[in-house]
MARDOBA-515396 format. One record per residue (C-alpha): residue number from 1; x, y, z; residue in three letters. Coordinates in nm, 2 decimals. Each point is the difference from the previous one (the first is absolute). Layout:
REM residues N
<site><resi>NUM</resi><xx>X</xx><yy>Y</yy><zz>Z</zz><resn>ALA</resn></site>
...
REM end
This chain:
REM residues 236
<site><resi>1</resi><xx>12.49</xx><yy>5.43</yy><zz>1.37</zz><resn>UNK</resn></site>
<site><resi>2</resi><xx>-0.11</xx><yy>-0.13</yy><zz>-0.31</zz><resn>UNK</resn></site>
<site><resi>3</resi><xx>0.04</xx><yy>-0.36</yy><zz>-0.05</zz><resn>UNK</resn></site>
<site><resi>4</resi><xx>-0.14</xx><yy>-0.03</yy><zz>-0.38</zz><resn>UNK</resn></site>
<site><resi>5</resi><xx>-0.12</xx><yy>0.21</yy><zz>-0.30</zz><resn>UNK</resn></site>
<site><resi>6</resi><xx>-0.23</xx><yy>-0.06</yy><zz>-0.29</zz><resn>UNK</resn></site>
<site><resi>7</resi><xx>-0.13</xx><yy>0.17</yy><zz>-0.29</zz><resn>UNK</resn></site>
<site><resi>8</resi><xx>-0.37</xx><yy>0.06</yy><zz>-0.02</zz><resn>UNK</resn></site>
<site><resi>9</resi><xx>-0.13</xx><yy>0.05</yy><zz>-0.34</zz><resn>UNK</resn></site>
<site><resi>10</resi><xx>-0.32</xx><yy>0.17</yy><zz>0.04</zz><resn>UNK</resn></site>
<site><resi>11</resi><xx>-0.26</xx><yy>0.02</yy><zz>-0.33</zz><resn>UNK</resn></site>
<site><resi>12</resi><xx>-0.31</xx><yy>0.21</yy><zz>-0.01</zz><resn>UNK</resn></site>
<site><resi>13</resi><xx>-0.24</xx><yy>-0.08</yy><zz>-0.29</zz><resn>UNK</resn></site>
<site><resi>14</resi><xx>-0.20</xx><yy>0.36</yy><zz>0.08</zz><resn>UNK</resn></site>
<site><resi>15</resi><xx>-0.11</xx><yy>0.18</yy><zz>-0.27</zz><resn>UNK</resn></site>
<site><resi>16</resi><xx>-0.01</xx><yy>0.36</yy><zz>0.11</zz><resn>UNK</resn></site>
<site><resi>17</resi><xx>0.27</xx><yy>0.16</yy><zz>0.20</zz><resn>UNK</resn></site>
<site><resi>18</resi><xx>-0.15</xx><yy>0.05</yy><zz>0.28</zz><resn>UNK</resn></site>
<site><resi>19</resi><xx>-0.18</xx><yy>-0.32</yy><zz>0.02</zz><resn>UNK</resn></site>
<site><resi>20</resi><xx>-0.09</xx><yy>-0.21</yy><zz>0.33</zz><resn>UNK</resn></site>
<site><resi>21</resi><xx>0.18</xx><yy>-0.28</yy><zz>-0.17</zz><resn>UNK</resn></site>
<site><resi>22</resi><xx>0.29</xx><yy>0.19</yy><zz>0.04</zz><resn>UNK</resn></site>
<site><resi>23</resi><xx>-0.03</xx><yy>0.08</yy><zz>0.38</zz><resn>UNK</resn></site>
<site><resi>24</resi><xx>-0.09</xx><yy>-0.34</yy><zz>0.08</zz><resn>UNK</resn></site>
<site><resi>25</resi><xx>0.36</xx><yy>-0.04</yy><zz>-0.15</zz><resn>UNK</resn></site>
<site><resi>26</resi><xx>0.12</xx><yy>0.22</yy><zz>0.22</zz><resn>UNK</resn></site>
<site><resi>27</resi><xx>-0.16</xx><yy>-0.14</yy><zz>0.30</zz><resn>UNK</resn></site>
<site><resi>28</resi><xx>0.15</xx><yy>-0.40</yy><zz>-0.09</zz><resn>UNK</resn></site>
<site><resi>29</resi><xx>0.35</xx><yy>0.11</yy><zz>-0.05</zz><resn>UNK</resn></site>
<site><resi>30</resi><xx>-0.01</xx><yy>0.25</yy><zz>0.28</zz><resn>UNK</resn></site>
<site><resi>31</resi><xx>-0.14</xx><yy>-0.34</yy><zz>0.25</zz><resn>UNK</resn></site>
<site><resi>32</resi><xx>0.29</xx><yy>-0.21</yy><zz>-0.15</zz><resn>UNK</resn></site>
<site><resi>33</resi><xx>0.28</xx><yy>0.25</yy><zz>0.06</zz><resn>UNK</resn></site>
<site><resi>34</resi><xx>-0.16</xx><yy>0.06</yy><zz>0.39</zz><resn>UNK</resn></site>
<site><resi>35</resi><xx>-0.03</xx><yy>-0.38</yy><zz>0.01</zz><resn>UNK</resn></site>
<site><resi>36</resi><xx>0.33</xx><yy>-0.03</yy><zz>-0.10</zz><resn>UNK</resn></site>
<site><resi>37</resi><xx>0.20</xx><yy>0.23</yy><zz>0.22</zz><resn>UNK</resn></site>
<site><resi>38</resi><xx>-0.21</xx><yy>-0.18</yy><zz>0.29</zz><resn>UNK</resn></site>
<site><resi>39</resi><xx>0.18</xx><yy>-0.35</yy><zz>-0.13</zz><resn>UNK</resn></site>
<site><resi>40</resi><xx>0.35</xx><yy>0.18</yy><zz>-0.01</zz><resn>UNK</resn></site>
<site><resi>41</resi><xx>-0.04</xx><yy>0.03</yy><zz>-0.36</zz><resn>UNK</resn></site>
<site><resi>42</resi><xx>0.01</xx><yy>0.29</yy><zz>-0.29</zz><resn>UNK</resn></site>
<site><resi>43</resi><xx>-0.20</xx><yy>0.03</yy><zz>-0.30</zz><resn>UNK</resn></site>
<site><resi>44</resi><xx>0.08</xx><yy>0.22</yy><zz>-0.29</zz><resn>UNK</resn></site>
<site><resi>45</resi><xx>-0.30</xx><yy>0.10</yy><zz>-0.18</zz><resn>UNK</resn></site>
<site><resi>46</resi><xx>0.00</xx><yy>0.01</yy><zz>-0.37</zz><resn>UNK</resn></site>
<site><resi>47</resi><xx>-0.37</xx><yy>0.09</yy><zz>-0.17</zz><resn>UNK</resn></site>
<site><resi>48</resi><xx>-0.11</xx><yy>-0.06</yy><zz>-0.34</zz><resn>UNK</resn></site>
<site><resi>49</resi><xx>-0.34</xx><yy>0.21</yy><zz>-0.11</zz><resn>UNK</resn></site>
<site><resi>50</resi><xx>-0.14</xx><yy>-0.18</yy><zz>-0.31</zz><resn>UNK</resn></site>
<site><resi>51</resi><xx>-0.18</xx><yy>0.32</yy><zz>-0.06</zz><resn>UNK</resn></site>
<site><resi>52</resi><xx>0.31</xx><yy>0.15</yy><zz>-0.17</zz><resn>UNK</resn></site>
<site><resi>53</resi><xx>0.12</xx><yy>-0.32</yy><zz>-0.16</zz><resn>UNK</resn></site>
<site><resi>54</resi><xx>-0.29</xx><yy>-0.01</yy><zz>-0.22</zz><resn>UNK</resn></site>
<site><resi>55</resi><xx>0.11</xx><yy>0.04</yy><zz>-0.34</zz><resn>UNK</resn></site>
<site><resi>56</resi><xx>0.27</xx><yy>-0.19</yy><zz>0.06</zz><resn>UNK</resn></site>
<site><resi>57</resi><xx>-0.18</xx><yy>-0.32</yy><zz>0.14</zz><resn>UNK</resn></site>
<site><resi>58</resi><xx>-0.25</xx><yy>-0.02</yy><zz>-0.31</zz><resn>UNK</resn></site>
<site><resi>59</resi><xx>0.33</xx><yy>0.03</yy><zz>-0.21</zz><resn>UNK</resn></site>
<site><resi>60</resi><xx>0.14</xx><yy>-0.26</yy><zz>0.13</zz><resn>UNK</resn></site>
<site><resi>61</resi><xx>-0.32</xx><yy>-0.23</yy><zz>0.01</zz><resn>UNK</resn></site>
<site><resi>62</resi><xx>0.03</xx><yy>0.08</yy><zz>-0.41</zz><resn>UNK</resn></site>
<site><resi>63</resi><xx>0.36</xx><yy>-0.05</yy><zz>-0.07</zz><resn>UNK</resn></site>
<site><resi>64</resi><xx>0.14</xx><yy>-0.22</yy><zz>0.24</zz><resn>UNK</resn></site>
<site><resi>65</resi><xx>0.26</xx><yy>0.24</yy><zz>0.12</zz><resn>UNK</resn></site>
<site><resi>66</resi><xx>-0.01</xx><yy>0.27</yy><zz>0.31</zz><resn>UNK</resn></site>
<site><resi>67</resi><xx>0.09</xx><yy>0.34</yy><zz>-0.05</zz><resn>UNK</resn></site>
<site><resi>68</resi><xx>0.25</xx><yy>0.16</yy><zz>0.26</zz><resn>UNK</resn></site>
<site><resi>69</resi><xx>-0.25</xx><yy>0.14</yy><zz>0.24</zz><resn>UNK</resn></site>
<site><resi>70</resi><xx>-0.14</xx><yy>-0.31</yy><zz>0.05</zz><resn>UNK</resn></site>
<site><resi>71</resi><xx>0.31</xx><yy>-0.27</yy><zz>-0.08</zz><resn>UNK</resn></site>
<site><resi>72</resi><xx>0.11</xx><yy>0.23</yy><zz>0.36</zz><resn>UNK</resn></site>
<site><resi>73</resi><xx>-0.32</xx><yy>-0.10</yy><zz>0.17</zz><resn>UNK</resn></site>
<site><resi>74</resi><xx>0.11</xx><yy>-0.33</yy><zz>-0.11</zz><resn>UNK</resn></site>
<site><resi>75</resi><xx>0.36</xx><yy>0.01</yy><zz>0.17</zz><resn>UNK</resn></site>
<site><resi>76</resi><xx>-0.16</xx><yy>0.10</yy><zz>0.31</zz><resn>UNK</resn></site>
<site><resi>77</resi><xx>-0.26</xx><yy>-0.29</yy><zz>0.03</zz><resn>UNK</resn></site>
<site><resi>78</resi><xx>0.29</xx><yy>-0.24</yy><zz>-0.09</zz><resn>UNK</resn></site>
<site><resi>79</resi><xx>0.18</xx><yy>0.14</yy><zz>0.31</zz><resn>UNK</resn></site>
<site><resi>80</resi><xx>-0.24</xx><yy>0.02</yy><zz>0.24</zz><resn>UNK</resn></site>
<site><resi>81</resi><xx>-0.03</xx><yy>-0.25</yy><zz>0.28</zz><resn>UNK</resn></site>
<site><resi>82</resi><xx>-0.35</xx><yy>0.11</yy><zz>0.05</zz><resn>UNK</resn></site>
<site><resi>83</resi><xx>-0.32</xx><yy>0.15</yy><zz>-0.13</zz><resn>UNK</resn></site>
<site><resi>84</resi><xx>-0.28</xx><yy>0.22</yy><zz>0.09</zz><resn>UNK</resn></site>
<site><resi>85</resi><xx>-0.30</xx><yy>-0.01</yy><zz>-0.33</zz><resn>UNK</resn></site>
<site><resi>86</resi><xx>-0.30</xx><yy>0.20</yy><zz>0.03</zz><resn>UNK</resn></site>
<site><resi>87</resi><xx>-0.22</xx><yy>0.05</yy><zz>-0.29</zz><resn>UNK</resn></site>
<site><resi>88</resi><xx>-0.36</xx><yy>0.13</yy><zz>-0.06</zz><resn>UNK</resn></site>
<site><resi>89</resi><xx>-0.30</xx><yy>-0.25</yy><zz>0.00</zz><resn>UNK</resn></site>
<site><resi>90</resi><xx>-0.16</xx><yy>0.08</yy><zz>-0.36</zz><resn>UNK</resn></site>
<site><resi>91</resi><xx>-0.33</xx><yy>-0.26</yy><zz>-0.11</zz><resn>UNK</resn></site>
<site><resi>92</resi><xx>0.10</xx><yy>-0.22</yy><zz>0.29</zz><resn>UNK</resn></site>
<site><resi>93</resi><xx>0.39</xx><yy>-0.06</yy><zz>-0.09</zz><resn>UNK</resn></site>
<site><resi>94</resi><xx>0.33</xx><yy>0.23</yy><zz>-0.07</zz><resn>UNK</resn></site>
<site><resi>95</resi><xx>-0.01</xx><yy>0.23</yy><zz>-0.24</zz><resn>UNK</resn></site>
<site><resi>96</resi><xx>0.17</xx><yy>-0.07</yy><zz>-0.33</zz><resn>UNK</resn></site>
<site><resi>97</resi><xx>0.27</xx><yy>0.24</yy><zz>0.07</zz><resn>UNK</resn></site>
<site><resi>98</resi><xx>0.10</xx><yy>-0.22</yy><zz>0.28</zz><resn>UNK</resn></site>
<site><resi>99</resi><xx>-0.04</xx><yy>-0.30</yy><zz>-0.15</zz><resn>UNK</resn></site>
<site><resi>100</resi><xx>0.23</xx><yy>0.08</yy><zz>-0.33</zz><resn>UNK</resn></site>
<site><resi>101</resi><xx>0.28</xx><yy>0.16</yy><zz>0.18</zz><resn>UNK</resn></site>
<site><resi>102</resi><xx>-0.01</xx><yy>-0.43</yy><zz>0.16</zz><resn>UNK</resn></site>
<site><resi>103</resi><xx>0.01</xx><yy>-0.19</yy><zz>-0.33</zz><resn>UNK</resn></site>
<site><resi>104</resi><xx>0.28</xx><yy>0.22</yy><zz>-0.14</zz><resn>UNK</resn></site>
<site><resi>105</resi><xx>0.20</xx><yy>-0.12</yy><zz>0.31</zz><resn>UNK</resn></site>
<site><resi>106</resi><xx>0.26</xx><yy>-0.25</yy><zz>-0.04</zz><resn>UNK</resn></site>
<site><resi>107</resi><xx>-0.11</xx><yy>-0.35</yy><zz>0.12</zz><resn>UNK</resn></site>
<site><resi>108</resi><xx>0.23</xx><yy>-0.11</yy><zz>0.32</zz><resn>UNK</resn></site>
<site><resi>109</resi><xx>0.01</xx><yy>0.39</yy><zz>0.13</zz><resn>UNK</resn></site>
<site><resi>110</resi><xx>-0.23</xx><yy>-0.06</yy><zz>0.29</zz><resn>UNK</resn></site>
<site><resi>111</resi><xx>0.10</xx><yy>-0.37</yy><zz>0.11</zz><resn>UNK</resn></site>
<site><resi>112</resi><xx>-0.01</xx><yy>0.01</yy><zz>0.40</zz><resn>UNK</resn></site>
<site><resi>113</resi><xx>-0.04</xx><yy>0.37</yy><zz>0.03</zz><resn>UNK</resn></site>
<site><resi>114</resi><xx>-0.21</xx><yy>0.06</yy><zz>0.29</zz><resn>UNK</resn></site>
<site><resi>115</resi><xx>-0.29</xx><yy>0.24</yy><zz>-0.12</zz><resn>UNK</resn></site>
<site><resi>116</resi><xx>-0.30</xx><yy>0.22</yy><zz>0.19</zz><resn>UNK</resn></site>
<site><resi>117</resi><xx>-0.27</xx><yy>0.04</yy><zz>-0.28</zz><resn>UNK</resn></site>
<site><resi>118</resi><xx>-0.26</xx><yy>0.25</yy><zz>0.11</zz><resn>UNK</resn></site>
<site><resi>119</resi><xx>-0.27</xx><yy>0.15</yy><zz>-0.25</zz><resn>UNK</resn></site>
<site><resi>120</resi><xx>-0.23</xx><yy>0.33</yy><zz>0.07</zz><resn>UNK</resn></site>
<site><resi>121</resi><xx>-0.38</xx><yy>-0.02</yy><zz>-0.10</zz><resn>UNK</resn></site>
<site><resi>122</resi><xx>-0.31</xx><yy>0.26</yy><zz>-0.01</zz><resn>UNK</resn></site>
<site><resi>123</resi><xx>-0.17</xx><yy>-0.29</yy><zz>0.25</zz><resn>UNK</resn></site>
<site><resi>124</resi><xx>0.05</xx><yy>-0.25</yy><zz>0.19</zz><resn>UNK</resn></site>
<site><resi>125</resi><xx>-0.16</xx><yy>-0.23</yy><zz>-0.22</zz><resn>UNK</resn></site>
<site><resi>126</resi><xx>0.31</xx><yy>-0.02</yy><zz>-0.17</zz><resn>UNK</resn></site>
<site><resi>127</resi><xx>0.19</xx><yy>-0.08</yy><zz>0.30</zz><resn>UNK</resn></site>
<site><resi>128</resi><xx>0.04</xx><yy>-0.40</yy><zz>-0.15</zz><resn>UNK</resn></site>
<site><resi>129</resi><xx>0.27</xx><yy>0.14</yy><zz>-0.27</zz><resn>UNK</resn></site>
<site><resi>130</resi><xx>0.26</xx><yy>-0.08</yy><zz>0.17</zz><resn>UNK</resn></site>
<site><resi>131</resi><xx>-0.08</xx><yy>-0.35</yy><zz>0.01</zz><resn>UNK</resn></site>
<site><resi>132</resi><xx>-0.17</xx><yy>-0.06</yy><zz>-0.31</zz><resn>UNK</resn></site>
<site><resi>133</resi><xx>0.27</xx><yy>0.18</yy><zz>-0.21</zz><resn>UNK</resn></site>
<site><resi>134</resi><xx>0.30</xx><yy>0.15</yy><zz>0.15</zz><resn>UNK</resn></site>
<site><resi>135</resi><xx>0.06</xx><yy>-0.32</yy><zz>0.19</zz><resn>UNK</resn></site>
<site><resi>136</resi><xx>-0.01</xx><yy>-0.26</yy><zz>-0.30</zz><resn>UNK</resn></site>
<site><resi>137</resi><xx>0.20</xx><yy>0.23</yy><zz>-0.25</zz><resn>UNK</resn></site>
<site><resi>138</resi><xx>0.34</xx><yy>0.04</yy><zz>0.26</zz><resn>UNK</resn></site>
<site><resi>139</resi><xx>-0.02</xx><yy>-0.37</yy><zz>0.12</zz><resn>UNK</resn></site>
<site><resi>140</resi><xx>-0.03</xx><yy>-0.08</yy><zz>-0.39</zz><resn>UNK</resn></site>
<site><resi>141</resi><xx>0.32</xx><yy>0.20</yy><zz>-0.02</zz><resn>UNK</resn></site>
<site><resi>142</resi><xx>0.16</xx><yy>-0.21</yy><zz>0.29</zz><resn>UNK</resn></site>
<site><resi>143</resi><xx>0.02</xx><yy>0.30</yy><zz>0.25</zz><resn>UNK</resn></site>
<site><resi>144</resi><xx>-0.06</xx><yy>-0.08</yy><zz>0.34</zz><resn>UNK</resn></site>
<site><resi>145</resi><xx>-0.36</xx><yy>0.21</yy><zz>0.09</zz><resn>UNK</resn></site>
<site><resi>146</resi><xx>-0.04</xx><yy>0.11</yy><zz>0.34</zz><resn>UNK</resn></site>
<site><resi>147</resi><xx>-0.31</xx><yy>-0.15</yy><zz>0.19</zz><resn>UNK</resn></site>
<site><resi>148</resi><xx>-0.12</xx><yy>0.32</yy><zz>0.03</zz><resn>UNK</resn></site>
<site><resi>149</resi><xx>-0.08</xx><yy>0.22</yy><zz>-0.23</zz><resn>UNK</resn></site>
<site><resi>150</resi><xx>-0.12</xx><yy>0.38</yy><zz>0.05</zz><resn>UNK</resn></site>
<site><resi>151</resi><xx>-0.35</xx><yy>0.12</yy><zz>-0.18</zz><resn>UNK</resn></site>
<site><resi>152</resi><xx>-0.07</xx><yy>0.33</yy><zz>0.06</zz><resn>UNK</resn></site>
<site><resi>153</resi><xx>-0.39</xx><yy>0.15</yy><zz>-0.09</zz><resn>UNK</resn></site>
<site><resi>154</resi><xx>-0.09</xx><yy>0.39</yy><zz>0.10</zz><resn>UNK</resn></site>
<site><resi>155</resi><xx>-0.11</xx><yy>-0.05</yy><zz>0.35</zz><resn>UNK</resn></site>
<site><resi>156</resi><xx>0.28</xx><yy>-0.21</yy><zz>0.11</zz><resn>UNK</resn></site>
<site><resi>157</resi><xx>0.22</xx><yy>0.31</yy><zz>-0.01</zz><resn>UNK</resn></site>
<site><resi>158</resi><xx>-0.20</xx><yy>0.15</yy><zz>0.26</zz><resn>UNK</resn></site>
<site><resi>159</resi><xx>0.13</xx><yy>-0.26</yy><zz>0.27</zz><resn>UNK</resn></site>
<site><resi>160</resi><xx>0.27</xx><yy>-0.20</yy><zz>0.17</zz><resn>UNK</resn></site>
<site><resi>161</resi><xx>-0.07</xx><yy>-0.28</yy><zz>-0.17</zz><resn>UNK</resn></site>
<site><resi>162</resi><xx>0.17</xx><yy>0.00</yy><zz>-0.35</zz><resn>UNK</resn></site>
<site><resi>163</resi><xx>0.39</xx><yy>0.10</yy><zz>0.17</zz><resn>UNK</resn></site>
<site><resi>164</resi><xx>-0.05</xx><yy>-0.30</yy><zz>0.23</zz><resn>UNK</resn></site>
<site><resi>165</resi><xx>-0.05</xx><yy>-0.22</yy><zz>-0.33</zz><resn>UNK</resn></site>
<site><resi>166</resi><xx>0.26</xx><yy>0.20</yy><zz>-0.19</zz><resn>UNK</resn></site>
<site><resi>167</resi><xx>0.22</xx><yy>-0.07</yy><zz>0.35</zz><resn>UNK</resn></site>
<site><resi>168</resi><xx>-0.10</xx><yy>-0.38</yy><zz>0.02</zz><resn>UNK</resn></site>
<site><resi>169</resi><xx>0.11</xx><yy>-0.08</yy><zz>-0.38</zz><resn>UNK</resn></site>
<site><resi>170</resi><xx>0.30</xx><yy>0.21</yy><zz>0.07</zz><resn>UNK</resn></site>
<site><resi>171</resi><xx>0.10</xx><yy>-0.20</yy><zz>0.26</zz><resn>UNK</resn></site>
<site><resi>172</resi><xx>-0.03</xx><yy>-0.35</yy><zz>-0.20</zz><resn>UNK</resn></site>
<site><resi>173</resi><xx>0.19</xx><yy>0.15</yy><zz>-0.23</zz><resn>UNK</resn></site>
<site><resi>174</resi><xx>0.29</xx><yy>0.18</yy><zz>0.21</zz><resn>UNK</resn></site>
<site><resi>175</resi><xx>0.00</xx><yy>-0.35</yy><zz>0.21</zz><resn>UNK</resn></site>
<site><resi>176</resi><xx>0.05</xx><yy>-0.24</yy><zz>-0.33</zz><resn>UNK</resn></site>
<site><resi>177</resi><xx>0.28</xx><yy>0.29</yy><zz>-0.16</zz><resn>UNK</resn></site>
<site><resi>178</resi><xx>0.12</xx><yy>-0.05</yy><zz>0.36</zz><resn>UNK</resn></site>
<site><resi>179</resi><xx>0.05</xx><yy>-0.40</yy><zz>-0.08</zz><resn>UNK</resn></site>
<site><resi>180</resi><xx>0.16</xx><yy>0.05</yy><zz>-0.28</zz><resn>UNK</resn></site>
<site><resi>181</resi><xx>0.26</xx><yy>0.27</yy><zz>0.02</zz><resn>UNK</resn></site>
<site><resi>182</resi><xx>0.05</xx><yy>0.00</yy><zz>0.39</zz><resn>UNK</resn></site>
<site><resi>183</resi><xx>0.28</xx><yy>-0.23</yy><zz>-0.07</zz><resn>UNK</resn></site>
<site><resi>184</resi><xx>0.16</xx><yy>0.18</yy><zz>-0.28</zz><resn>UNK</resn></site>
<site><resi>185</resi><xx>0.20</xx><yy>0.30</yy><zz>0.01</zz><resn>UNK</resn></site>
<site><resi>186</resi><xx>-0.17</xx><yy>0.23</yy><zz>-0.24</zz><resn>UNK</resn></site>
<site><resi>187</resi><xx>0.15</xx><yy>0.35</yy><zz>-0.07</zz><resn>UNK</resn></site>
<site><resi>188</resi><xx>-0.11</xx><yy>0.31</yy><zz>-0.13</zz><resn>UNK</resn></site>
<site><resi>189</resi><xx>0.34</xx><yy>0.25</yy><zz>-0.19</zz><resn>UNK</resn></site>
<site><resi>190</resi><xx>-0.03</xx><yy>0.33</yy><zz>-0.19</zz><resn>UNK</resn></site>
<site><resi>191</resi><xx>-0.22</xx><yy>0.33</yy><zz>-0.04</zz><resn>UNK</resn></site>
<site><resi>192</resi><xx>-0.34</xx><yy>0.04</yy><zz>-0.05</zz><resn>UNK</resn></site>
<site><resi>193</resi><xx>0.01</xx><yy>0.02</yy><zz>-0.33</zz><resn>UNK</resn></site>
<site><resi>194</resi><xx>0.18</xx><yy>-0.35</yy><zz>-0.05</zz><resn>UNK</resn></site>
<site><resi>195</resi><xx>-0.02</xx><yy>-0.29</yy><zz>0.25</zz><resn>UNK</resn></site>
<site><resi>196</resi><xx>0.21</xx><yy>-0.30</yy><zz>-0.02</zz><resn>UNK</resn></site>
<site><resi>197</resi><xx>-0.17</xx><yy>-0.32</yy><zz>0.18</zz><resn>UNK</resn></site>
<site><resi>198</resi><xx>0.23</xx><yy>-0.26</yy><zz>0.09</zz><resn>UNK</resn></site>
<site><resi>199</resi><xx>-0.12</xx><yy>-0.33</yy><zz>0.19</zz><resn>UNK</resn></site>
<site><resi>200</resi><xx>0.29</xx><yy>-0.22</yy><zz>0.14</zz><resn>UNK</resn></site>
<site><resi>201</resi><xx>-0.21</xx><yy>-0.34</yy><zz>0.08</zz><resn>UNK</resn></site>
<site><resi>202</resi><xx>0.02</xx><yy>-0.18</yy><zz>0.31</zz><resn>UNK</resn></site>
<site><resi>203</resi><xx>0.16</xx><yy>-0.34</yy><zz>0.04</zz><resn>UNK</resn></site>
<site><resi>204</resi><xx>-0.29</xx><yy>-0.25</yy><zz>-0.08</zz><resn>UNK</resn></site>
<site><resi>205</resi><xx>-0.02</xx><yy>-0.28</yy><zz>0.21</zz><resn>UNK</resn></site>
<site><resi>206</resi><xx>-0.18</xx><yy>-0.21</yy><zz>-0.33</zz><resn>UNK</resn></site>
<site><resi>207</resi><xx>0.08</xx><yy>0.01</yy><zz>-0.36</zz><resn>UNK</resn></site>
<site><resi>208</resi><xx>-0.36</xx><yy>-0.08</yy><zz>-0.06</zz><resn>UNK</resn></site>
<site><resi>209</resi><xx>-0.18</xx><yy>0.29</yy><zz>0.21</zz><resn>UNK</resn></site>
<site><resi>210</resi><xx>-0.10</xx><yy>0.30</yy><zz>-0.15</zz><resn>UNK</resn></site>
<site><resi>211</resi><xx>0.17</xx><yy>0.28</yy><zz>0.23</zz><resn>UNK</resn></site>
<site><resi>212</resi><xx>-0.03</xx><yy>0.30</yy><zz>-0.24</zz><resn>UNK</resn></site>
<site><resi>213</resi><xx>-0.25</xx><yy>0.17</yy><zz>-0.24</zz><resn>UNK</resn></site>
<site><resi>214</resi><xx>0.27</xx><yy>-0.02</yy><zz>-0.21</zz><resn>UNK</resn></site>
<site><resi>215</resi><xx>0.00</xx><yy>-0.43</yy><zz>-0.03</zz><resn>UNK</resn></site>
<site><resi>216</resi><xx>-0.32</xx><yy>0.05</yy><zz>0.04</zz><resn>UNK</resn></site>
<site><resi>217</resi><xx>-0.04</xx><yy>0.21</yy><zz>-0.36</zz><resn>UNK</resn></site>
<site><resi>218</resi><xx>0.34</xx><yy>-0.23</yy><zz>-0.16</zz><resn>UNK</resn></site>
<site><resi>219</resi><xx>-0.25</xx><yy>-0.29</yy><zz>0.07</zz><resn>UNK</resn></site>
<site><resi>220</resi><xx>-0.31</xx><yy>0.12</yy><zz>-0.15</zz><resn>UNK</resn></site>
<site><resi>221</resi><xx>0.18</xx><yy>0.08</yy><zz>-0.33</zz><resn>UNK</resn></site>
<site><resi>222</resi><xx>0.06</xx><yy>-0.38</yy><zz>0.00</zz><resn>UNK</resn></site>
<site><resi>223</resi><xx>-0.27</xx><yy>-0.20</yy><zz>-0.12</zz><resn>UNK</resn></site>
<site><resi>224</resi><xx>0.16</xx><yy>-0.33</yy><zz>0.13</zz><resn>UNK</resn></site>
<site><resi>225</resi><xx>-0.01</xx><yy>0.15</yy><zz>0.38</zz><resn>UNK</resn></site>
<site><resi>226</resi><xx>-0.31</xx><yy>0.02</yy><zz>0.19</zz><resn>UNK</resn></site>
<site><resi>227</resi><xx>-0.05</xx><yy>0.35</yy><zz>0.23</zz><resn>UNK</resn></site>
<site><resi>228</resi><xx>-0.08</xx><yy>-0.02</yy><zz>0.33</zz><resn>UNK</resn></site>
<site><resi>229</resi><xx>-0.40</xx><yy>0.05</yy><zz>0.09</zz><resn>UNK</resn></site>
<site><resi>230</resi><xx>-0.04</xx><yy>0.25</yy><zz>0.24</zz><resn>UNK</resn></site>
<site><resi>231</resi><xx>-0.11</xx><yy>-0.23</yy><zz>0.22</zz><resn>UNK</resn></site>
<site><resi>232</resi><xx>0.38</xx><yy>-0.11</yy><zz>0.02</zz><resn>UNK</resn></site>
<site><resi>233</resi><xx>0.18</xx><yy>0.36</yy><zz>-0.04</zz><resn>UNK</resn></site>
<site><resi>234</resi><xx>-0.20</xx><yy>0.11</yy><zz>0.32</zz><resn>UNK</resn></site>
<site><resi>235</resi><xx>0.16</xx><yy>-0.31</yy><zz>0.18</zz><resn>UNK</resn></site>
<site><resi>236</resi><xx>0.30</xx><yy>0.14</yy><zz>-0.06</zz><resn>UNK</resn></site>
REM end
């Protein structure tokens, strides 16, 4: 029996098609729908390559506005409940690709989203990315960043060891989705081709706690109301 379900937007900054970066996406979203199903939940996968929305993410960075491709990608990250972002480590950081398609998002779209960040590397000198620049751009953006976070060199896809951290940030995130929409009713209608999402709310047992991503995003656009650290949304 499935007792919630959340959207997972998943984001892949790869720039070749067949990239690691790419199956390093695969291998988050794939933990955080196992993880789920262990916690009686359901995740519906939706995955957004930047490689394709290239053109369209330097157009908007010029002009302000999104084309449709990517005005889509858009609608998705503004539905999700959660997010997997994996991007290569170029000079030490993300690549500019990655990077672009994040300032031409609107301000308020990632306020208490729980969110893996993982990076891929050609060492494991780079290993640090995740903390040095994934890490500071999503809590910037008021997203709630998992404490751990998946790097992912040549060698460590020769062992155990990179699906037990790709399983142990799935789990904090399944676990804090689980806080959230455990107590909500949150149905999925319609064909593959068009979902409908529609989240009826729990009763809330305080007008001033913040019981859904939802608030949580309504409060962020408010520059009178303070958002919860995520000190405080893990209390919950």
């Amino acid at each position: 029996m499935t007792n919630w379900t959340a959207r997972l937007a998943v984001i892949s900054g790869g720039l070749s098609e067949e990239s690691s970066t790419h199956r390093l996406a695969q291998l988050l979203s794939d933990a955080v729908v196992e993880s789920a199903r262990k916690q009686g939940g359901e995740v519906v996968v939706e995955r957004i390559d930047l490689r394709a929305l290239a053109h369209d993410i330097t157009t908007a960075s010029l002009t302000g506005f999104a084309p449709p491709a990517l005005a889509d990608a858009y609608e998705v990250l503004g539905a999700a409940d959660a997010m997997v972002a994996v991007t290569p480590t170029y000079k030490a950081s993300f690549t500019g690709l990655f990077k672009s398609f994040w300032d031409a998002t609107a301000g308020g779209v990632l306020s208490g989203v729980p969110v893996i960040v993982g990076a891929t590397g050609g060492s494991a000198r780079h290993s640090l990315v995740t903390d040095t620049a994934l890490r500071p751009l999503f809590a910037y953006m008021k997203a709630l960043v998992m404490p751990t976070a998946v790097y992912a060199a040549p060698d460590d896809w020769a062992g155990r060891g990179l699906e037990a951290r790709a399983s142990e940030a799935a789990g904090e995130l399944t676990q804090q989705l689980q806080r959230v929409l455990g107590g909500a009713d949150v149905a999925v209608n319609g064909s593959s081709d068009a979902r409908v999402y529609k989240v009826e709310e729990a009763p809330r047992t305080s007008s001033k706690s913040v019981r859904t991503l939802a608030d949580t995003r309504n409060r962020a656009r408010d520059p009178f109301v303070a958002v919860p650290t995520m000190e405080e949304m893990l209390r919950r």
